[in-house]
N, C-alpha and C positions, 0 to 999 in steps of 0.2 A: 669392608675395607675402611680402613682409618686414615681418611686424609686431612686431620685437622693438624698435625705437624708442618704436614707438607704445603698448606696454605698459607700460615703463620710466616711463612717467607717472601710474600706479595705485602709489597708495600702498600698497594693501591684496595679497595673496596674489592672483595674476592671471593668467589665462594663455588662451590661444584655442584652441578646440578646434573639432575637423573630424569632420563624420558623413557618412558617405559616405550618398547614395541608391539606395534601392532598391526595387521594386516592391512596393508592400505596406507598405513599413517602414522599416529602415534598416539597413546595413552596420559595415564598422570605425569605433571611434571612437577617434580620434586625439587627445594632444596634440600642436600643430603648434609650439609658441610659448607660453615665459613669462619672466614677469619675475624680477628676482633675488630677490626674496623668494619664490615661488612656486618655483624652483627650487632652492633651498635647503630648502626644506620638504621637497620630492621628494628631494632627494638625503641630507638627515640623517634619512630615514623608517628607523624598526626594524620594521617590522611583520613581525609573525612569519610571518603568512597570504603572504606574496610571499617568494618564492624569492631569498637574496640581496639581501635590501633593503637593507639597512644599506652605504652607502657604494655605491649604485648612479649611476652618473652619466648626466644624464640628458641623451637624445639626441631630438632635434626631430622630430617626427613620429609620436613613437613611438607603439604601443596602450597604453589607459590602463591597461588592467586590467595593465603589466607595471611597474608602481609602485604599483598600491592594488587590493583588490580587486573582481571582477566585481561589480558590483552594479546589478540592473535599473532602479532609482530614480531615480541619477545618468543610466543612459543614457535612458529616457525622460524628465528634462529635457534632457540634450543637443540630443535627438530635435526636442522639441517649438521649442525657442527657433533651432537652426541650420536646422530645414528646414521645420519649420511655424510660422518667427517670430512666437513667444510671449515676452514675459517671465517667467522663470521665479524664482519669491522663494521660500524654505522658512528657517527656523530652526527644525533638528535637533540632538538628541546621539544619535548613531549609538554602537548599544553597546559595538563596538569600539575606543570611545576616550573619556576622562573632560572632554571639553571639549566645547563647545557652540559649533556653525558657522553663522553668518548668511549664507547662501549666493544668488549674482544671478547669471543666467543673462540675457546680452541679444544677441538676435539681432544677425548681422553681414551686411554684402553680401558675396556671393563671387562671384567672377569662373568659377564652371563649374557647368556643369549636375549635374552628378556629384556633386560635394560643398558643405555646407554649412557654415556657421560659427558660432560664438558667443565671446563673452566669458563666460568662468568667471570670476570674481571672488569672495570671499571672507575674511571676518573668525573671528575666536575665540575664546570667553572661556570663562575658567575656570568659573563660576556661571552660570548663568539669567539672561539677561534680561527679565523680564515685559513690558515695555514691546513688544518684537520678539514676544514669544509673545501678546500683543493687537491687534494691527497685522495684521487680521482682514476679510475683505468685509465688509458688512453680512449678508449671506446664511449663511458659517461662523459668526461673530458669535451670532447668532439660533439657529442650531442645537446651538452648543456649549451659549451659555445655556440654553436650553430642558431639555438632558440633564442642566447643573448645576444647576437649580432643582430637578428633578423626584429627582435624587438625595439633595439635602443634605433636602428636604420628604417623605423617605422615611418609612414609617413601618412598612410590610412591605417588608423590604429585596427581596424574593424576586419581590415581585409587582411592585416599582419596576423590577427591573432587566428584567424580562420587555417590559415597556413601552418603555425604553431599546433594548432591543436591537430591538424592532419598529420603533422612530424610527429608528435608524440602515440597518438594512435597507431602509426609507423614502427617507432620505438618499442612498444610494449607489444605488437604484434595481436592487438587487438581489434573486434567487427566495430565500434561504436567509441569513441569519445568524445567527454563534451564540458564547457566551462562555464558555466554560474555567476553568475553576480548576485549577491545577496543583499537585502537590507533589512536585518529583523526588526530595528526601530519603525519603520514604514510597513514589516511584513509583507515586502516585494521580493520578486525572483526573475533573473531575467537571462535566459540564455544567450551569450555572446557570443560563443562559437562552437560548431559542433562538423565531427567529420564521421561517415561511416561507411562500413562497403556495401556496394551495390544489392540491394534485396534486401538489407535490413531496416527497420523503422525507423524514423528520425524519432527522439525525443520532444521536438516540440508538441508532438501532439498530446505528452504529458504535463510538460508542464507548462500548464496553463496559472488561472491565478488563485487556483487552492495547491497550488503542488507547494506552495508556504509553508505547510503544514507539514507536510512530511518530510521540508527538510529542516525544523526546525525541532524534530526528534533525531536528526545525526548527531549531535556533541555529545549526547545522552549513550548513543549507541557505542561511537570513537572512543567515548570513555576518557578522555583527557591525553588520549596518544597523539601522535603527529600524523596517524592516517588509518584507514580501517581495510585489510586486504582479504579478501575473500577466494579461497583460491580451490574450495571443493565441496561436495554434498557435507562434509564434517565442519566444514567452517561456518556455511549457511546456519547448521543446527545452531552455531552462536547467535544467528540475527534472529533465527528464531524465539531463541530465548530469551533476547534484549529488547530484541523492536517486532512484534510478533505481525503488526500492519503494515511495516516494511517490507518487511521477509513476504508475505502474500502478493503482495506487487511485483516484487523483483521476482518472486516464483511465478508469476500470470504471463510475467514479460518471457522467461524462460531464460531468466541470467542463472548462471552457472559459478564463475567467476568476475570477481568484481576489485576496481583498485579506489577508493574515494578518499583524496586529497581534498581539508582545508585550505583557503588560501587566507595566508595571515600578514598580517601587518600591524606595527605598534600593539599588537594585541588585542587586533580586533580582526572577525572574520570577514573579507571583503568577499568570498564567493567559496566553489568548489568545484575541482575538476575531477573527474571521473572516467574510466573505461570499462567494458565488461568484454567477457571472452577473452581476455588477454593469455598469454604464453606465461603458464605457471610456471616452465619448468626455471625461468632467467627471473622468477620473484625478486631477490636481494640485488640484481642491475636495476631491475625496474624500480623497483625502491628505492634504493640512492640515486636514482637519476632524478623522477620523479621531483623526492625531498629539495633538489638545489635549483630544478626548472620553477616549480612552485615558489620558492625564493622570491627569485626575479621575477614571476609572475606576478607575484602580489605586490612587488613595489610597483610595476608599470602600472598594472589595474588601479591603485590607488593615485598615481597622476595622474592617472585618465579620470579617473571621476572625481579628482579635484580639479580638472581643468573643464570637464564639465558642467559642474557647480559653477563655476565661477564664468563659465559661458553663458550658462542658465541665469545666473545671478545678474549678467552687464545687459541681459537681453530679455528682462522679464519684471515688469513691474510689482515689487515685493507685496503691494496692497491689494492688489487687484487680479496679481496672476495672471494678468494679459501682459501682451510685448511692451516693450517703450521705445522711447523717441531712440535710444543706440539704433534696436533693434528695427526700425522704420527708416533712420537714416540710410542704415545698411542694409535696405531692399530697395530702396529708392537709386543708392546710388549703384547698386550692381542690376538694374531693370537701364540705367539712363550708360551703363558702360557697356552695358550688352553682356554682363556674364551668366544673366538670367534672362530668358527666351520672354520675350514680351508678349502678353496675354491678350487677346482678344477682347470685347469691351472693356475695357478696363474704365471705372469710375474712384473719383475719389471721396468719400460723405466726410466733413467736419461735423462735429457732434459738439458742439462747448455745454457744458453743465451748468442752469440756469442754478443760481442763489445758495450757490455753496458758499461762499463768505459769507450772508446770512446765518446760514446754518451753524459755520464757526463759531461766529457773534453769540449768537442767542443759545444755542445748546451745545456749545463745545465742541473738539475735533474729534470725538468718537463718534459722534453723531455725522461728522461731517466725511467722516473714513467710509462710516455706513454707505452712507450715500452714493462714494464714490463707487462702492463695490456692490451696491444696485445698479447702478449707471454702469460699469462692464458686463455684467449680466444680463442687460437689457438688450442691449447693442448684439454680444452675443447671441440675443435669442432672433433679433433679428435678421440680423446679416449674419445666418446660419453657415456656416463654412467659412466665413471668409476671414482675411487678415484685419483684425483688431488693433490699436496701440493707443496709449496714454500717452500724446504724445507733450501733454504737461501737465500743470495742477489740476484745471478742469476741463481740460480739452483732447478729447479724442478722434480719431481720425481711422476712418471705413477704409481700406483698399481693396473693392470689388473687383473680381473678375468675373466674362462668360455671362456678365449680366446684361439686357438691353434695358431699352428706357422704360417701360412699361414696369419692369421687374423692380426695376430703383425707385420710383415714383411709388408704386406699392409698397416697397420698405419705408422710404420716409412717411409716406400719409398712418405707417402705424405706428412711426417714430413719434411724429407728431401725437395722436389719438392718444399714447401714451404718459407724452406729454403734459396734456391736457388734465388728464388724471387729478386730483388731488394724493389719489396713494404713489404713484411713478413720479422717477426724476423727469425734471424736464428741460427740455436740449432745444440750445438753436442749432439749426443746422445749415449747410451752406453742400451744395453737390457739383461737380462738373465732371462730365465723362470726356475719357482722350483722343474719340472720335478717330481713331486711326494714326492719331499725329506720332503718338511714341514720343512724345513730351507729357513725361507723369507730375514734371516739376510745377509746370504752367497750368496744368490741371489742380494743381495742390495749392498757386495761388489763388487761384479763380475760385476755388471752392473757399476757399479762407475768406478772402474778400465777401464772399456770399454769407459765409458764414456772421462776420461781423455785423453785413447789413441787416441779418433776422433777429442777430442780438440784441441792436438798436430797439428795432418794430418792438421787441421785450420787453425793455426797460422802458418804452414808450407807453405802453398796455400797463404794466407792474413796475408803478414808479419809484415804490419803496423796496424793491431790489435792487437800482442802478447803487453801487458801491458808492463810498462819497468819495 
């Protein structure tokens, strides 16, 4: 059949492709025929993933994957529109490319039992179109809305997204979904929400803190697509042959089918959601819904962990990695407002750091950073557990709890001991416990005061550290 006439009348990137049948599924897929703009695209391809792209000339018939890469997504819409005549509609940016494709898939007649057809046709723009990313069933429509209300109306991000991810598990009609947070820079992973039915395994129990590893073989598997969908023993054979240590795990787990979503933002991965067992037969709902929830997902995810940062950042002293004075003000004053439940012994130790201006002086402030970030370490190893804070240049401050007096007197005599040291920073210290009163403030003068009295006794002992 000679359709290179009949293409030549598509304005747009256009070409017919052929899927062979076969029991169960579906065989090679071919392009058979395209137009000159479509084969121009094919023929000035770089792509780095194909062997010899670049100036490949492109011959009728041929298997697609031998001008763009394998990718399950394309061939089940092939699949669907040439031998189970569906139309097939998506607008994606596949992340192996910085341009966005409004892609139409329309079944064709073909004259053999054997193979099927379609028209591939497709558009491509530099930016987003909103307009194409709304142009929606009614049914995605509803579900997308539903997960962008319930996100922007968040108020416990932690507990909104736990909800979300049960909705979409819902949606796809699957035992297990679950969402990722990634940092490959740090090579951390961290589950933030996960829903599944009753009798199935939670994921946390995999991933722990090497499950790193295995997800930082998914972009390699995805291939550069917008998501990787696994939807039978014949798709599996693809993970087989891409990620062969993947494929044994998800085979051990007893996943079957599988849908894993990217979550992207400015172009960077911020995590990944996932389901397994989901309802193959609504694939292309799933997918378009998926694509636009993912969206919005990865913008929230990414104010959520830039407003974490920056909570981490106003509450965490950048030299030392212990809290600071914010983050002490604001336990002090939600312990004296009552919005935190008042602890039982409660003491408070001042720690000031004896002859760090010295140190400045005479060996400079590397030396004198050093120090300080022994002196937190210090402190930490003694007052094991408890609240730490820098709560200035050299002075740090203990908020014990559950401790009595015996227990506090033992940490300082080794605060002290270490003190003493020539190798250990050495700290005056100043302690007052709150004896029941539930005044942490008066406790926090009383130790200051004490504190400044030992400083004295310091520079009285070691007169050539008194500052001038």
């Amino acid at each position: 059949m000679d359709f290179k006439p009949f293409l030549e009348h598509f304005g747009t990137m256009t070409c017919v492709m052929s899927v062979e049948r076969k029991e169960g599924g579906y065989g090679d897929i071919r392009i058979v025929a395209g137009n000159e703009a479509y084969i121009k695209s094919i023929e000035q391809n770089e792509n780095a993933d194909i062997p010899n792209a670049k100036n490949n000339r492109f011959v009728p018939n041929s298997l697609y994957d031998k001008y763009f890469p394998k990718d399950l997504n394309f061939e089940d819409f092939c699949y669907r529109a040439a031998l189970l005549g569906q139309v097939m509609h998506t607008y994606v940016q596949p992340d192996r490319f910085d341009i966005w494709f409004n892609l139409v898939m329309l079944p064709l007649a073909s004259d053999r039992e054997d193979i099927g057809y379609c028209i591939y046709t497709y558009e491509v723009t530099a930016t987003a179109d909103s307009s194409q990313m709304t142009d929606l069933s009614l049914k995605i429509s509803n579900d997308v809305l539903r997960t962008c209300i319930k996100l922007r109306g968040a108020t416990d991000f932690e507990k909104t997204i736990e909800e979300v991810v049960g909705d979409i598990r819902s949606i796809c009609g699957a035992d297990r979904c679950c969402l990722l947070l990634t940092d490959l820079a740090a090579e951390t992973c961290t589950l933030l929400g996960e829903s599944h039915e009753e009798g199935v395994e939670s994921a946390r129990k995999y991933v722990s803190d090497d499950f790193i590893e295995v997800v930082k073989t998914w972009p390699d598997t995805i291939a550069g697509s917008d998501c990787l969908i696994i939807k039978n023993k014949q798709d599996m054979q693809f993970i087989k042959e891409r990620n062969e240590v993947w494929y044994e795990s998800l085979n051990a787990a007893g996943v079957n089918s599988l849908v894993l979503f990217p979550l992207r933002y400015n172009k960077e991965t911020v995590g990944y959601i996932w389901v397994t067992e989901f309802d193959t037969q609504n694939t292309p709902e799933i997918k378009r819904t998926l694509e636009l929830t993912t969206f919005f997902l990865a913008s929230e995810i990414a104010n959520y962990r830039l407003l974490k940062k920056l909570e981490y950042m106003s509450s965490v002293d950048m030299l030392t990695g212990i809290r600071n004075r914010n983050a002490m003000n604001e336990r002090v004053r939600r312990l004296t407002d009552g919005e935190d439940k008042y602890p039982d012994g409660l003491w408070v130790i001042f720690a000031d750091l004896n002859g760090l201006k010295k140190m400045n002086d005479e060996k400079g402030h590397i030396a004198g950073d050093l120090l300080l970030k022994n002196a937190a370490v210090t402190l930490e190893q003694v007052f094991l557990g408890q609240e730490i804070y820098r709560a200035g240049g050299d002075e740090f401050v203990v908020i014990a709890s559950g401790y009595d007096e015996a227990k506090v007197e033992e940490c300082v005599a080794q605060l002290r001991e270490i003190s003493e040291s020539p190798a250990g920073p050495s700290f005056a210290v100043g302690v007052c416990g709150d004896e029941g009163r539930q005044d942490i403030r008066g406790a926090m003068s009383e130790a200051d005061a004490r504190m400044y009295a030992d400083k004295e006794l310091y520079y009285t002992s070691h007169p050539k550290y008194r500052p001038a």
